[in-house]
N, C-alpha and C positions, 0 to 999 in steps of 0.2 A: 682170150681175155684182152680187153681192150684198156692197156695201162698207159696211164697218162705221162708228158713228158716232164715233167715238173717232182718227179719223183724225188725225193730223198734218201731213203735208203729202202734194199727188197728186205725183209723177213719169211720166209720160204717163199709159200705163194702169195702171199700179203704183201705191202707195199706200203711205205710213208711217205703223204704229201704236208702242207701246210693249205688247211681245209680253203678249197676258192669262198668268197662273202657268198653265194648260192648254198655250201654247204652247211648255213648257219640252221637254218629249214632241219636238217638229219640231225644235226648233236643235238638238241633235247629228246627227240626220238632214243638215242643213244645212252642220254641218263634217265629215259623211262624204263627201256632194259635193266639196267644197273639199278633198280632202287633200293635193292639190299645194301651195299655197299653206300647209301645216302642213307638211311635209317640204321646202319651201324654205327657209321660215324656222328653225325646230325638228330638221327632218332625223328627225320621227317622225309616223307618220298623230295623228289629233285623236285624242281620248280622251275617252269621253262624263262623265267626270269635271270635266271642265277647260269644258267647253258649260255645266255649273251652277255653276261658277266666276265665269262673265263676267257670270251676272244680281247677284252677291254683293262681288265684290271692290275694295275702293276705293284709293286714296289714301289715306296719312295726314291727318288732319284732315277728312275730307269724308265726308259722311252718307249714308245712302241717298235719300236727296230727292235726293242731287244727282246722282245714277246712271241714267243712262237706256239700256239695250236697244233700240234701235229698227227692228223688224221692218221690211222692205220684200217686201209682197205683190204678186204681181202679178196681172194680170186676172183669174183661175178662182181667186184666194184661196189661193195656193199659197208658201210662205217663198220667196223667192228670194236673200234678200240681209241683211245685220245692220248695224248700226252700232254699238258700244260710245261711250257718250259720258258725263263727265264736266263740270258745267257750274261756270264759276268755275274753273277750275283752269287752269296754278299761280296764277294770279289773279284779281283780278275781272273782268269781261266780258271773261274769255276761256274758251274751251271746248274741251276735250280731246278729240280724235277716237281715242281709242284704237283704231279697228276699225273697215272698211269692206271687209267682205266679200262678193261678189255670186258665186252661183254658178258655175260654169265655161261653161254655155252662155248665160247672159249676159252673158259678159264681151264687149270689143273689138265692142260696138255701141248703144255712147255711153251705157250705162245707168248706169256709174258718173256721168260729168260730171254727169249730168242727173240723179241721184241726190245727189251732191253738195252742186249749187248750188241744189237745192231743198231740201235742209237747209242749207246758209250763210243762205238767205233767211227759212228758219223762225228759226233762233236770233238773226238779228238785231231783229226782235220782243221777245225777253229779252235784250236790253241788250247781247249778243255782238258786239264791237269788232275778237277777232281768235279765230281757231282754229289750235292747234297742235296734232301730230303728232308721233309718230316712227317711222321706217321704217326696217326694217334693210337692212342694204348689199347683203346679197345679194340683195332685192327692187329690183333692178335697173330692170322695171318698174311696181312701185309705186312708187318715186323719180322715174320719167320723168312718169309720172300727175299727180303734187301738183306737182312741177315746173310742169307744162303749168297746173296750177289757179290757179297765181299764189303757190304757198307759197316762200318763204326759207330757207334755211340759216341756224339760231341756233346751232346748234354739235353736236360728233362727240361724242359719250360713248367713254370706254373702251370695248374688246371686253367682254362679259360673254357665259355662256352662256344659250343659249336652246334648251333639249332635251337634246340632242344635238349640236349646232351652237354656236360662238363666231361672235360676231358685231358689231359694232359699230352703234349705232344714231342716225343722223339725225334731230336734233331740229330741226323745221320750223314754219315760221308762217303763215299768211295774215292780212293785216291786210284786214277789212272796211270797213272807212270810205273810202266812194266807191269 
């Protein structure tokens, strides 16, 4: 396995980078896999529009320093998975998981958890206290998921749209500390 230096953290034989600008080419590859997960949520396949979105788009007040993409390869150097993250946001040492997508035939064999908790463990190195999320209602099993990770209900937003879909969205915590 030819793994690069630039690594972030290992998850067994998988590994996390912050995708080089070449690897922009793979992630809409990466939401053509996943379109279930885009038609659950959205109620429309990805749009390789919206894949150069996610390396670009912030929050109000937050820079690009504070925006991280974070590829998950696995063994043969192959995208398998993304993470969209946001650090500091909405506060200080806390960090925004916008996104934690694993392709479909690696899903439901623990590669999220273990994906996961080896990014909790990376960002609490940079001062990361707590990570929130937000998950919409019809991700039924991504709410069971962060559930199971040790995340909170902070509270229900209105419905807004999302695609094609209205949707309401779970805004969720894990506090890091012990």
């Amino acid at each position: 396995m030819n793994v690069p230096k630039d690594i972030l953290f290992n998850v067994g034989d998988s590994y996390a980078r912050c995708p080089a600008s070449t690897d922009g080419r793979v992630l809409p590859t990466l939401r053509e896999r996943c379109t279930d997960f885009f038609q659950l949520v959205g109620g429309t396949p990805p749009s390789p529009l919206a894949a150069q979105t996610q390396f670009t788009q912030l929050p109000e007040g937050k820079g690009h320093e504070d925006k991280l993409v974070v590829g998950l390869y696995g063994a043969a150097g192959n995208l398998v998975g993304v993470l969209d993250v946001i650090r500091n946001h909405p506060n200080s040492n806390e960090w925004y998981l916008g996104l934690l997508l694993l392709e479909p035939q690696q899903r439901n064999r623990g590669l999220g958890e273990e994906c996961y908790r080896a990014f909790e463990n990376w960002v609490t190195q940079f001062g990361a206290r707590h990570v929130r999320l937000g998950v919409v209602e019809q991700n039924r099993r991504g709410y069971r998921f962060w559930r199971r990770m040790g995340f909170e209900i902070l509270e229900k937003k209105p419905p807004q749209r999302y695609g094609e879909r209205v949707g309401q969205t779970i805004v969720m915590r894990h506090s890091l500390d012990g």
